[in-house]
Phi, psi and omega in degrees: 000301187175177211267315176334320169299001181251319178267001208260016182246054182036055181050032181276354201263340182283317189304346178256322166290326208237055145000070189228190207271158191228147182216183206247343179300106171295336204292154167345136144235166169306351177271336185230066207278014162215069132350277184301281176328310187304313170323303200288320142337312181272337166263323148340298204275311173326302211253014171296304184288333197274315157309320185254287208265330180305333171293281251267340142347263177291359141327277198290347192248335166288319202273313175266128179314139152329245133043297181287248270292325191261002161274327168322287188327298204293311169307318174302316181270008173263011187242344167267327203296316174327287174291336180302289172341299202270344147223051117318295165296330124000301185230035126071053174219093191259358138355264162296300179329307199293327189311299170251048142274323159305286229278009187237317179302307174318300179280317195314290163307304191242022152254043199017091174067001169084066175275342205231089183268090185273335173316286218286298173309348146311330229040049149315140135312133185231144187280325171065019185293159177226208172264311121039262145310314164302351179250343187258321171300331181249031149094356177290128169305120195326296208124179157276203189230156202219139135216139209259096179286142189122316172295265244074215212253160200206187153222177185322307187305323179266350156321302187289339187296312206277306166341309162309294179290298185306345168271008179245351184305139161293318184293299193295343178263029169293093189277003175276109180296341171315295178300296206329293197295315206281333184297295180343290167350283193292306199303325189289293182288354164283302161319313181305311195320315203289347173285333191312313202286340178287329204288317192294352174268337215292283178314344168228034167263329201227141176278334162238087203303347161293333146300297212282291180338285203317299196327289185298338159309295180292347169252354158267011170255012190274284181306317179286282177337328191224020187024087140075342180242084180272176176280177180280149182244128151301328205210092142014291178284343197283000000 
């Protein structure tokens, strides 16, 4: 869909699986060796999200029916299911690949355009691979760690990742800009929606919640890069 369906809901759903001691420090680490900027990034971004896009948030989940929103989902995420397909094959899992390739015809044919997730009451499997991964699968290294506002948190590697997909996104190649934008638009507070009740926790799980994001970003793109069997870690920060 676009890069936004991927960052934006700051790791909040690991920040709730991944638990960890939260500290205060800026100073570099290897994982985050331009800190002090990504900070001064994150607080850029704290009263944009807390003023602006978290109203427009609670907006649209008072506003739109249940039903619309999750028929919203469901088109996005038939759109995420696309890109899973090509890379599950990609990294040579044809497996998955086939799972979501099942899952884009099915709903696709018979969820009007895939408004409908007749897939998942199949029990089709959905893969959630991205490029992202796939790049970390053909041996590229993360990177340094990034926050990006409006985005959130990212690493070099999934930078390049998200980049790929949104110039390859069906949407951005939309030539009415109008359609273009609103699709942009709808997909960007929908995703933030499914993140909201998690986001309200963040601040009072961690005494620094910018540690805790990171931590939990990076060991949950750790974790998706290597299904589930990461290497042994030296270090938390390294």
């Amino acid at each position: 869909m676009m890069i936004s369906r991927f960052v934006v809901p700051l790791a909040l759903a690991a920040s709730l699986a991944l638990s960890g001691c939260a500290t205060t420090s800026s100073a570099p680490t290897r994982a985050d060796p331009f800190e002090p900027f990504n900070r001064v990034m994150y607080k850029i971004n704290e009263p944009i999200d807390r003023d602006i896009i978290l109203p427009g948030v609670r907006a649209y989940n008072e506003t739109v029916h249940p039903v619309v929103r999750q028929m919203i989902s469901n088109f996005f995420g038939n759109l995420d299911d696309l890109f899973g397909a090509l890379n599950s094959a990609l990294q040579g899992k044809p497996e998955k690949a086939g799972n979501d390739l099942g899952r884009v015809i099915v709903n696709s044919m018979f969820g009007l355009g895939g408004l409908i997730d007749f897939a998942s009451e199949a029990n089709i499997p959905r893969s959630d691979e991205d490029f992202g991964q796939t790049f970390g699968h053909w041996g590229m290294p993360a990177g340094p760690y990034l926050f990006i506002p409006l985005l959130g948190p990212m690493t070099a590697r999934d930078g390049l990742g998200y980049g790929v997909r949104a110039y390859l996104s069906p949407v951005l190649h939309i030539n009415d800009h109008v359609v273009r934008d609103v699709l942009f638009g709808v997909g960007y507070v929908d995703l933030r929606a499914k993140g909201y009740e998690a986001q309200q926790l963040v601040g009072g799980a961690a005494l620094d919640p910018y540690t805790f994001i990171r931590r939990s970003y990076l060991q949950r793109r750790e974790y998706l890069t290597y299904d589930g069997q990461p290497p042994p870690r030296k270090d938390e920060d390294e």
